[in-house]
N, C-alpha and C positions, 0 to 999 in steps of 0.2 A: 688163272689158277693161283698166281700167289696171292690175289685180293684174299679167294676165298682160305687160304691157309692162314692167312692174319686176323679173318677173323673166325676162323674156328677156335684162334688162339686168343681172342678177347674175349670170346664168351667162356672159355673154360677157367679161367679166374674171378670171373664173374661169381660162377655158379657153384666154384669152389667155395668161395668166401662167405656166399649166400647157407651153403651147408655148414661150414664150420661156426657160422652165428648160429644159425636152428639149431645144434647139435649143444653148444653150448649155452645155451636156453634152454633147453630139456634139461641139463645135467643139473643146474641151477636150481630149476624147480624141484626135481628129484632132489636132492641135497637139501633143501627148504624144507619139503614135506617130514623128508627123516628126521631134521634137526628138531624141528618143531614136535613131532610123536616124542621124539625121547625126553623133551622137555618139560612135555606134558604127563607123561609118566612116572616122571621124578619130580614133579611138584604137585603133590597130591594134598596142600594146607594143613599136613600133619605132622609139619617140623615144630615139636617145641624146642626149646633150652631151658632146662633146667639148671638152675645155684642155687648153689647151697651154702650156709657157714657155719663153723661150729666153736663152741667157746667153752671152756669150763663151767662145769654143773656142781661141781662139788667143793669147792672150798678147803675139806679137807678130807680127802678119803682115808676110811680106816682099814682097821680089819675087820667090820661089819661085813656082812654078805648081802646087803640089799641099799648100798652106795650110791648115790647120784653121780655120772660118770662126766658125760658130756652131754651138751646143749647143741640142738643143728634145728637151724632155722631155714625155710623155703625160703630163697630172694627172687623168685623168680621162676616161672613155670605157671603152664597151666596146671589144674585140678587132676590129679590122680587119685585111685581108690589105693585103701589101705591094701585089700587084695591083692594087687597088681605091684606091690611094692614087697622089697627084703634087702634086710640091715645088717649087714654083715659088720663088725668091727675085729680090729687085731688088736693088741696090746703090744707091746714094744714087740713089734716083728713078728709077734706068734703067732699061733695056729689062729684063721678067719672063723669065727662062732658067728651065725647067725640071731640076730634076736627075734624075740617073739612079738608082733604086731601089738598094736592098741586093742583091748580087749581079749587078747588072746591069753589065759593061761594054762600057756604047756611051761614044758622042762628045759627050754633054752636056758641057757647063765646068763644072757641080758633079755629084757625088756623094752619096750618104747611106750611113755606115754604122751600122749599129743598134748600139744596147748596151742595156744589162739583165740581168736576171735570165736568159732563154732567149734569146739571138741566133740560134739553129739552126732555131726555128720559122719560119714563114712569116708572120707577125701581129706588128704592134706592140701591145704593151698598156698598160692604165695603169702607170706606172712606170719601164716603158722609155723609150728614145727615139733620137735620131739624131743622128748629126754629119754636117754640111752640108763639105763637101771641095771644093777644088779640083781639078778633074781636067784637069791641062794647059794652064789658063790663069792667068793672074794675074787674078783678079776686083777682088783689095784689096791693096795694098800699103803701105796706111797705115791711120787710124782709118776705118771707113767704119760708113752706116746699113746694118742688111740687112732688109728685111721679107721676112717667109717667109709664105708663101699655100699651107695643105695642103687639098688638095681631094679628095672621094669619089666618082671616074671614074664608080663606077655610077649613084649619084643625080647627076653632074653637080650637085653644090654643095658651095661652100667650109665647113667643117668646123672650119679655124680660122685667124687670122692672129695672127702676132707679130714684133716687131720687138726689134733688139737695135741693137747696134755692138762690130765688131771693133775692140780697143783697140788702141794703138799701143805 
């Protein structure tokens, strides 16, 4: 009787051990498969980066109401439509005004007009980019801050910010 006691008692570490591998083999897998869904869900090839830079456009602004304000150039990003894009600047701290796209004239107090390589298209690309215009108001009459805030209406998120100053 105590043979068979000793080995009841060999085979049940045996067979412990044997489960606690299988158990942890399954969990492994499980954990893989999840790791792997989530990663696959969040990399869906539709991360761009967009840069941007912006430099003085004007030289000297006055008290004209249709001023060249600031220059901002694409460094970087795939092809977005004019559509899909909105230009908000502030002036030293102040109220965010949106300006009005390329081709567009409404009643914004700034403007964009494109330059580049292809102005005719509908897309700003890397290399292109825009001058920020006064349209009927005096925004800056002297050196002023401008931060420009370009945002992507469809994703609703900001894309990029840059700040310059119109020189005096």
């Amino acid at each position: 009787m105590k043979n068979e006691n000793r080995n009841d008692e060999a085979v049940s570490p045996v067979i412990a051990t044997i489960l606690m591998v299988a158990i942890t083999v399954v969990l492994a897998g499980v954990l893989y498969v999840w790791a792997s869904s989530l990663a696959e869900g969040n990399a869906s090839g539709d991360l761009t980066l967009y840069q941007f830079t912006g430099e003085d456009d004007s030289g000297n602004p006055g008290t004209d109401a249709n001023d060249y304000l600031i220059r901002i150039t694409m460094d970087q990003g795939k092809d977005i439509g004019w559509s899909a894009i909105s230009v908000k600047i502030e002036i030293d701290g102040g109220v965010p005004q949106t300006c009005d796209n390329p081709g567009i004239e409404g009643t914004a107090p700034c403007m964009l007009e494109e330059f580049g390589t292809d102005t005719t298209d509908t897309v700003l690309s890397a290399g292109d980019g825009f001058r920020i215009k006064e349209n009927g108001q005096d925004l800056c009459n002297t050196a002023c801050s401008i931060d420009v805030t370009i945002t992507d209406t469809r994703e609703g998120k900001i894309i990029d910010t840059t700040n310059d100053v119109a020189a005096e």
